[in-house]
One Martini backbone bead per residue (centre of mass of N, CA, C, O) as a GRO file, in nm:
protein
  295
    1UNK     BB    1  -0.608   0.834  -5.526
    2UNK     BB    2  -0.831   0.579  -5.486
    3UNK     BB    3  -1.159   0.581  -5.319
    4UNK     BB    4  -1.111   0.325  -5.163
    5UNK     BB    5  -0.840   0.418  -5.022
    6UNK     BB    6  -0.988   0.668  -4.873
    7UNK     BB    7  -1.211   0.511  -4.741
    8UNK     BB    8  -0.988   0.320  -4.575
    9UNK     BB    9  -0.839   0.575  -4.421
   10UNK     BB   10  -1.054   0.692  -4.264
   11UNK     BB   11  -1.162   0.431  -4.104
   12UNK     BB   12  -0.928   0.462  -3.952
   13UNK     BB   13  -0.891   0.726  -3.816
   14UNK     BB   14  -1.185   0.716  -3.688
   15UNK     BB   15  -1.108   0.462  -3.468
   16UNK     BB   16  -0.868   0.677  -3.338
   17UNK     BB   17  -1.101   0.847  -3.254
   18UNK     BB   18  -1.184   1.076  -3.051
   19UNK     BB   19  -1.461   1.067  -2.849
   20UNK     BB   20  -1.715   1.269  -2.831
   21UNK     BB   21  -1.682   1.469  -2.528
   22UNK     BB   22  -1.391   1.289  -2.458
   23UNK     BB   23  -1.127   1.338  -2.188
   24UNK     BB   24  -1.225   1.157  -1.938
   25UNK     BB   25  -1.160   0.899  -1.745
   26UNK     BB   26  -1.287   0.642  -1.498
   27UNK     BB   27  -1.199   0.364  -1.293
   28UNK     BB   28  -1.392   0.140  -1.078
   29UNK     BB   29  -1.243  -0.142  -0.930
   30UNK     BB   30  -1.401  -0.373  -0.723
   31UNK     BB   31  -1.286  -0.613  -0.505
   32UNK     BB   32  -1.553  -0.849  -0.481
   33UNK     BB   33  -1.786  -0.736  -0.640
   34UNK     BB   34  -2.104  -0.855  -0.719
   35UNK     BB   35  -2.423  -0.885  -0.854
   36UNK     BB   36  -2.528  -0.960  -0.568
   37UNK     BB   37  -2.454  -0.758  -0.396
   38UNK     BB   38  -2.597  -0.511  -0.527
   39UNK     BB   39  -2.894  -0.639  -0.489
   40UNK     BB   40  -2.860  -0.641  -0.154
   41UNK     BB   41  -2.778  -0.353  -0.194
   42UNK     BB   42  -2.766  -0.015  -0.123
   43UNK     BB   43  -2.744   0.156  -0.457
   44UNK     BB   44  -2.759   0.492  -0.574
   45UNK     BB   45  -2.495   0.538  -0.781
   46UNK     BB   46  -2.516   0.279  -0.928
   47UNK     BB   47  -2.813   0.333  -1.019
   48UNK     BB   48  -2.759   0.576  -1.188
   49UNK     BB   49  -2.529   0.494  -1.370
   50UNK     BB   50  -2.709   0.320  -1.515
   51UNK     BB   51  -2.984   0.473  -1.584
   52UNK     BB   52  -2.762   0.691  -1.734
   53UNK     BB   53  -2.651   0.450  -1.914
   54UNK     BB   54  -2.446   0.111  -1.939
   55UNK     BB   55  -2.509  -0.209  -1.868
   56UNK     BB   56  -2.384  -0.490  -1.669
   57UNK     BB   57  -2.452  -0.789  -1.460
   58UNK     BB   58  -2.305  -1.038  -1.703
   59UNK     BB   59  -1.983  -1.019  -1.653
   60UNK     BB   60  -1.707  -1.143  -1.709
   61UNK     BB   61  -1.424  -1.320  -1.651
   62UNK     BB   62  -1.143  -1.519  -1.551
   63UNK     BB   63  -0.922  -1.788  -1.589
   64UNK     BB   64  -0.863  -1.759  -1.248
   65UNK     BB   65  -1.085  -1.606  -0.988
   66UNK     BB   66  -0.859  -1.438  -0.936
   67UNK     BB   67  -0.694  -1.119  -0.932
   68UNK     BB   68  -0.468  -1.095  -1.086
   69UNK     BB   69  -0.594  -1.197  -1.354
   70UNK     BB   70  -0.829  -0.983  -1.361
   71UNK     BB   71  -0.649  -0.734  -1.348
   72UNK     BB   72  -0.493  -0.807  -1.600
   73UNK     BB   73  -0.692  -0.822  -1.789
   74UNK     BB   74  -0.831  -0.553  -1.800
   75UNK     BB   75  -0.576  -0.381  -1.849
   76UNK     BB   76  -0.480  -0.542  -2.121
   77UNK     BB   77  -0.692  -0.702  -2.322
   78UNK     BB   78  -0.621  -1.003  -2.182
   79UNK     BB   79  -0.561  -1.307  -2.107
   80UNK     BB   80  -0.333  -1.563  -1.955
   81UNK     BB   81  -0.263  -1.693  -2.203
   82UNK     BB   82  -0.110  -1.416  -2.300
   83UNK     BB   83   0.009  -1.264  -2.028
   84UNK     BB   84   0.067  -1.481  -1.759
   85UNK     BB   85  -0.131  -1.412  -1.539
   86UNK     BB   86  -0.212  -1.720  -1.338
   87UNK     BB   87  -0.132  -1.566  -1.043
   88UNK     BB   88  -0.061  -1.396  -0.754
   89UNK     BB   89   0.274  -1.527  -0.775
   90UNK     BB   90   0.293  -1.344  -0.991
   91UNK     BB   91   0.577  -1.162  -1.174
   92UNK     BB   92   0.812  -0.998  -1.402
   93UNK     BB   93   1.039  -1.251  -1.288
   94UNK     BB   94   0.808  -1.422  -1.260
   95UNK     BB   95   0.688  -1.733  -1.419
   96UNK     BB   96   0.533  -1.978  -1.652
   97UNK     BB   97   0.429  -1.761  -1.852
   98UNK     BB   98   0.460  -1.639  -2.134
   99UNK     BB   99   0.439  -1.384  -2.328
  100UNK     BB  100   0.308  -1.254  -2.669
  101UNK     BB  101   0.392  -0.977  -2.575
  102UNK     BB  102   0.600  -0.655  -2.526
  103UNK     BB  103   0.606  -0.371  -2.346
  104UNK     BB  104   0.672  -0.167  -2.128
  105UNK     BB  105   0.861  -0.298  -1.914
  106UNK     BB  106   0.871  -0.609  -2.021
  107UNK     BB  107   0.531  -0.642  -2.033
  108UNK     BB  108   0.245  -0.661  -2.084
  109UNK     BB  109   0.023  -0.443  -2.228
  110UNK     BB  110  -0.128  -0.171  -2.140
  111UNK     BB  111  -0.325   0.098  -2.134
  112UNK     BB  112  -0.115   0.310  -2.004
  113UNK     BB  113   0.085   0.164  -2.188
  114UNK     BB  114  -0.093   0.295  -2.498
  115UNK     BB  115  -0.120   0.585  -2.390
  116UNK     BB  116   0.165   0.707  -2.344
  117UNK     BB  117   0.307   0.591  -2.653
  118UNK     BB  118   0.075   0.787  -2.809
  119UNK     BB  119   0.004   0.996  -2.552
  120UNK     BB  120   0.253   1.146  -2.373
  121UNK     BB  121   0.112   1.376  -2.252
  122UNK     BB  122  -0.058   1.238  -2.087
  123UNK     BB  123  -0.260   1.169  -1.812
  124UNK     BB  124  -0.199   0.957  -1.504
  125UNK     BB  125  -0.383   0.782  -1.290
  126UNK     BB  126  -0.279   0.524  -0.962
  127UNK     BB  127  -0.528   0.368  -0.735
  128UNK     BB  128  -0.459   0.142  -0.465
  129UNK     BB  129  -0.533  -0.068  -0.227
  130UNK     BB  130  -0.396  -0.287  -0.367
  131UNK     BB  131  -0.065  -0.354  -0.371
  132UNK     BB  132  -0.053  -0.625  -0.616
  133UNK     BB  133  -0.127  -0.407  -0.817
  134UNK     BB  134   0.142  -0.247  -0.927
  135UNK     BB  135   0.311  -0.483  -1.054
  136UNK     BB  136   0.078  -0.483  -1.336
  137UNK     BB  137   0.247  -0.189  -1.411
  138UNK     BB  138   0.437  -0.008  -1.569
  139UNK     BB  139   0.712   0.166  -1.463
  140UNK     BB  140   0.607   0.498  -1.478
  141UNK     BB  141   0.344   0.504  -1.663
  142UNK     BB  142   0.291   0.751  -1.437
  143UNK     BB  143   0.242   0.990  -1.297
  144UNK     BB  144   0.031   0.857  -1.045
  145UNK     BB  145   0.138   0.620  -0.800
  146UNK     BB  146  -0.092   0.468  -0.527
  147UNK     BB  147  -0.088   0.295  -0.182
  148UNK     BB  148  -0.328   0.357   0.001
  149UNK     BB  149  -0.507   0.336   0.320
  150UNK     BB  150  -0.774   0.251   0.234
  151UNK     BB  151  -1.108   0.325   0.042
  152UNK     BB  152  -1.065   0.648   0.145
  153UNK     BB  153  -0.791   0.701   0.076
  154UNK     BB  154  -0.830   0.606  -0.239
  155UNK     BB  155  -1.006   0.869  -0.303
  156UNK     BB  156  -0.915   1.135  -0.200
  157UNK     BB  157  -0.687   1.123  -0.347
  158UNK     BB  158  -0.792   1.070  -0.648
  159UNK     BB  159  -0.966   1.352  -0.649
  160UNK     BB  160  -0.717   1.542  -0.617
  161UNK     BB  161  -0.638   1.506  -0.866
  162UNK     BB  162  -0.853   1.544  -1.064
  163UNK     BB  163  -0.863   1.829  -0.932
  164UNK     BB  164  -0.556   1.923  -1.065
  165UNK     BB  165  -0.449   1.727  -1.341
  166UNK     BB  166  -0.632   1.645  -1.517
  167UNK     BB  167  -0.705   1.361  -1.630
  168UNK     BB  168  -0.754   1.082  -1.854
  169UNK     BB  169  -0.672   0.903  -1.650
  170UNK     BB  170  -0.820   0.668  -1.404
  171UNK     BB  171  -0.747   0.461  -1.130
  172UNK     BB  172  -0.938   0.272  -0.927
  173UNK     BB  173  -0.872   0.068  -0.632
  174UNK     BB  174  -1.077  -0.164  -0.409
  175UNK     BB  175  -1.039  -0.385  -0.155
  176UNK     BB  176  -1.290  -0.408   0.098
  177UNK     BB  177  -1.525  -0.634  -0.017
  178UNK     BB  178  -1.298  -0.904  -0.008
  179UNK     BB  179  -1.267  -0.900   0.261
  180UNK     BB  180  -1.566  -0.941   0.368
  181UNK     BB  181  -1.560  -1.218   0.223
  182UNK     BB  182  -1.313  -1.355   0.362
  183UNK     BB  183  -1.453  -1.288   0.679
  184UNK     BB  184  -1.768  -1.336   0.604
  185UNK     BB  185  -1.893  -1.358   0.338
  186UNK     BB  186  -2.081  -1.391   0.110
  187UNK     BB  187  -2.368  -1.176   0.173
  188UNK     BB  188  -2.336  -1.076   0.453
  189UNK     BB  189  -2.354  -0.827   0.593
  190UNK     BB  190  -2.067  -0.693   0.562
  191UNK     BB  191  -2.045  -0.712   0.309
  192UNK     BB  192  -2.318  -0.550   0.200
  193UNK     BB  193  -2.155  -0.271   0.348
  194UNK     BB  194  -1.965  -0.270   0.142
  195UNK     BB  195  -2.085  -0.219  -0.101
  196UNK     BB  196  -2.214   0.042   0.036
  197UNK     BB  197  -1.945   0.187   0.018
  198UNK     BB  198  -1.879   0.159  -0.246
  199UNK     BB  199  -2.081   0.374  -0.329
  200UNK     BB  200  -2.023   0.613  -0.135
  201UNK     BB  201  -1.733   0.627  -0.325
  202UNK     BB  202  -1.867   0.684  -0.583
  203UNK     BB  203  -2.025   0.970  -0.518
  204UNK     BB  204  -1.713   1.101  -0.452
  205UNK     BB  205  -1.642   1.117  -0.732
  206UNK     BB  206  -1.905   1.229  -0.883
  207UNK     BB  207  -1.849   1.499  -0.692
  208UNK     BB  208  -1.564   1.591  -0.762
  209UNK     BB  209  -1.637   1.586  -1.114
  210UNK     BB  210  -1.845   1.848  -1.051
  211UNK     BB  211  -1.659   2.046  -0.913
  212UNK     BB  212  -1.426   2.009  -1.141
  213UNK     BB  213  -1.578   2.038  -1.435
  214UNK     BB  214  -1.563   1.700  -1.539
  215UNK     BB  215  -1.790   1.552  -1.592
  216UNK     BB  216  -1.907   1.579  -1.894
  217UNK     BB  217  -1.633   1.464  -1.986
  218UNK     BB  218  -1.697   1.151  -1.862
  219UNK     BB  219  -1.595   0.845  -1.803
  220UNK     BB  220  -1.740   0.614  -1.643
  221UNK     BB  221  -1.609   0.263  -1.487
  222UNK     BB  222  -1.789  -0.010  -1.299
  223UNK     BB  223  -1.559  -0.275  -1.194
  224UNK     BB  224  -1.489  -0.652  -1.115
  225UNK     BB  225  -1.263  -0.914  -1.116
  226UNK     BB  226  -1.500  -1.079  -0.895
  227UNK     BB  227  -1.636  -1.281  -0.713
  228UNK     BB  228  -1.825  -1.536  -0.482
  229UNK     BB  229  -1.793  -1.811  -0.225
  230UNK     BB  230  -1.840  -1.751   0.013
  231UNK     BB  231  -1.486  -1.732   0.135
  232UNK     BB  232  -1.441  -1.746  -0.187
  233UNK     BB  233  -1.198  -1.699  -0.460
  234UNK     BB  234  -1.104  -1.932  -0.793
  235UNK     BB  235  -1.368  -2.071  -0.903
  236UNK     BB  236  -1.620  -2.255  -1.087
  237UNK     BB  237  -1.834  -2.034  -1.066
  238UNK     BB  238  -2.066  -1.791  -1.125
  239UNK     BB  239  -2.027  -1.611  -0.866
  240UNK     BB  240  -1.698  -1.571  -0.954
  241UNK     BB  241  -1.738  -1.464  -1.288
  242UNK     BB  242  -1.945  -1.228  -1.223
  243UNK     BB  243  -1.989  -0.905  -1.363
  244UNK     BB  244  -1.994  -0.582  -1.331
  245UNK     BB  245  -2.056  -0.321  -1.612
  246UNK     BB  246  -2.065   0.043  -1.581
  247UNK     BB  247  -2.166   0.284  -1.800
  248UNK     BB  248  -2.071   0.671  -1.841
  249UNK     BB  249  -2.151   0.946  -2.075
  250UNK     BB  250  -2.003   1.046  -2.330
  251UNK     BB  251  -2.119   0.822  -2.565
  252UNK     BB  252  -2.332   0.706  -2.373
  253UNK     BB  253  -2.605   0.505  -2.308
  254UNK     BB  254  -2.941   0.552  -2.206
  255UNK     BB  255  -3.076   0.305  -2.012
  256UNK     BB  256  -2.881   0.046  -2.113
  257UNK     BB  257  -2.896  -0.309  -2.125
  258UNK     BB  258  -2.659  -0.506  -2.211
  259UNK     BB  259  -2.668  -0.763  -2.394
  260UNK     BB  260  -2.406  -0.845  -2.509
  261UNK     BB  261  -2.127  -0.981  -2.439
  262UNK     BB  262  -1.899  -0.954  -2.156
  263UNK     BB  263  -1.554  -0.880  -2.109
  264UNK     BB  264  -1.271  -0.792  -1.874
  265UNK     BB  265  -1.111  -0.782  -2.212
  266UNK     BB  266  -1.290  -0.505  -2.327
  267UNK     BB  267  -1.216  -0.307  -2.131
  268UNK     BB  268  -0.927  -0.156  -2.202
  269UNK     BB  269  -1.083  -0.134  -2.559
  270UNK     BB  270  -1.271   0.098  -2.470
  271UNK     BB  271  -1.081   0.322  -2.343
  272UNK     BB  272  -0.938   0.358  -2.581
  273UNK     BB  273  -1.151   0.443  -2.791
  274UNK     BB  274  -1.261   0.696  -2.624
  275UNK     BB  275  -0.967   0.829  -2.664
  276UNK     BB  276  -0.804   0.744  -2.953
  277UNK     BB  277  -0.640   0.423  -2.913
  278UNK     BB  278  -0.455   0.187  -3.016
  279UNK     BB  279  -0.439  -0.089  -2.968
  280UNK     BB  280  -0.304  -0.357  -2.926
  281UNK     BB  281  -0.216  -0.661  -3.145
  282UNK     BB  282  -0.226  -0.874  -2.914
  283UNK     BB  283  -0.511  -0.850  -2.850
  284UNK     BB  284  -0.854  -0.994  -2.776
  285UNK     BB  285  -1.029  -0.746  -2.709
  286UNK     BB  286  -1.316  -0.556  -2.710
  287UNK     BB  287  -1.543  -0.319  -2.764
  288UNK     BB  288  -1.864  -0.235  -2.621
  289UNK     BB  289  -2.029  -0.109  -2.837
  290UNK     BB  290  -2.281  -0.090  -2.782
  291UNK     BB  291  -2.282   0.126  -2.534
  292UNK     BB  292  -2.278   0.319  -2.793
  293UNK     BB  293  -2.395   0.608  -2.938
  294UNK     BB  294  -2.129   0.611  -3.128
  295UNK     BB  295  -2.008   0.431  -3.395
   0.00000   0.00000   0.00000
């Protein structure tokens, strides 16, 4: 075999190799949390995570700025345009636009079937404060996908399993942040509140991780699908479009304000980098290189 490409195989070999420290990821996703939220509230692990890890506060999300949209980009690793939830009102068997391939369960594929499909073996938890999101994520492909009431009770699930289970992957989301903008208005006292819960849940999975002896080893990565403007979000303005993405642990720069374009549909070929599985080759979103502190 001639050394081009045996060096041409182990660069392929290295790209699918497990980030050096990475265990375990755990991701939380607020739902219409915004980076104008998060500058008018007291958020003190939200900013430890920033300072101690590799952050921004200009990542964008996708068109149409509606959830199922933007939590299926973040998930799938491609846009509307790719995988076709459109809107709120897709289904699996139900939509506008065809994907431009699918993977388990008949859907474009996301990062759970992508390490399911790679890494058999591995734990898997998601846990939805939002019904609506279960619908985006393939039938079966967790170990544990639960629709707790309220982003009290979808943490304090999701850390009993965490140290439990001690799984690869976790994903929580809350939902309780964009009820405060569409109850009362992005920015109200009431939003900035829940902004400021949404922190304190965030303290209470970091201190679960650290209970359960999980800390050193995870990817922490705290990012929303849209923010809002007053009552609403679903148009295009800075405010529906731009969102946080913040990430912390081994293999991650230690305060570093992310320069380069990030993009909701980079959060989970970001993940998958970190596991060392390979993306699905339908995906358009890229690894958030930046952040990591090993090229």
């Amino acid at each position: 075999m001639s050394k081009p490409l045996l060096l041409t195989l182990f660069a392929v070999a290295c790209a699918w190799a497990q980030m050096p420290g990475v265990k375990h990821v755990v991701v939380i996703g607020v739902d219409g949390m915004s980076p104008d939220g998060i500058e008018r509230a007291r958020t003190p692990n939200i900013d430890f995570l920033c300072k101690t890890g590799a952050c921004t506060m200009h990542a964008r999300g996708v068109m149409p700025t509606s959830s199922s949209p933007n939590w299926a980009s973040m998930i799938m690793g491609a846009g509307p345009e790719q995988h076709g939830v459109t809107s709120n009102q897709w289904m699996p068997d139900k939509f506008e636009i065809a994907p431009v391939c699918k993977g388990l369960g008949g859907i474009f594929p996301t990062m759970f079937g992508a390490l399911r499909e790679q890494r058999k073996d591995q734990v898997i938890g998601i846990f939805h404060d939002w019904e609506g999101f279960g619908r985006l994520v393939e039938r079966g492909v967790a170990d544990l996908m639960e629709n707790p009431k309220g982003p009290a009770a979808t943490v304090e699930r999701a850390v009993a399993f965490l140290k439990e289970r001690r799984p690869a992957l976790t994903f929580i989301h809350l939902d309780h942040v964009d009820h405060a903008g569409h109850e009362h208005a992005h920015g109200s006292p009431q939003y900035v509140a829940a902004v400021e819960e949404a922190d304190r849940l965030t303290g209470v999975v970091i201190q679960g991780l650290k209970d359960s002896g999980l800390w050193e080893q995870t990817v922490l990565l705290l990012t929303a699908d849209h923010g809002g403007t007053g009552k609403k979000h679903g148009g295009a303005t800075m405010a529906e479009i731009e969102i946080p993405w913040v990430i912390h642990g081994p293999g991650i720069r230690k305060g570093h304000r992310i320069a380069s374009p990030v993009n909701t549909v980079d959060t989970a070929p970001t993940i998958l980098r970190l596991l060392g599985v390979k993306a699905p080759a339908c995906w358009v979103g890229k690894p958030v290189a930046e952040a990591f502190s090993v090229q």
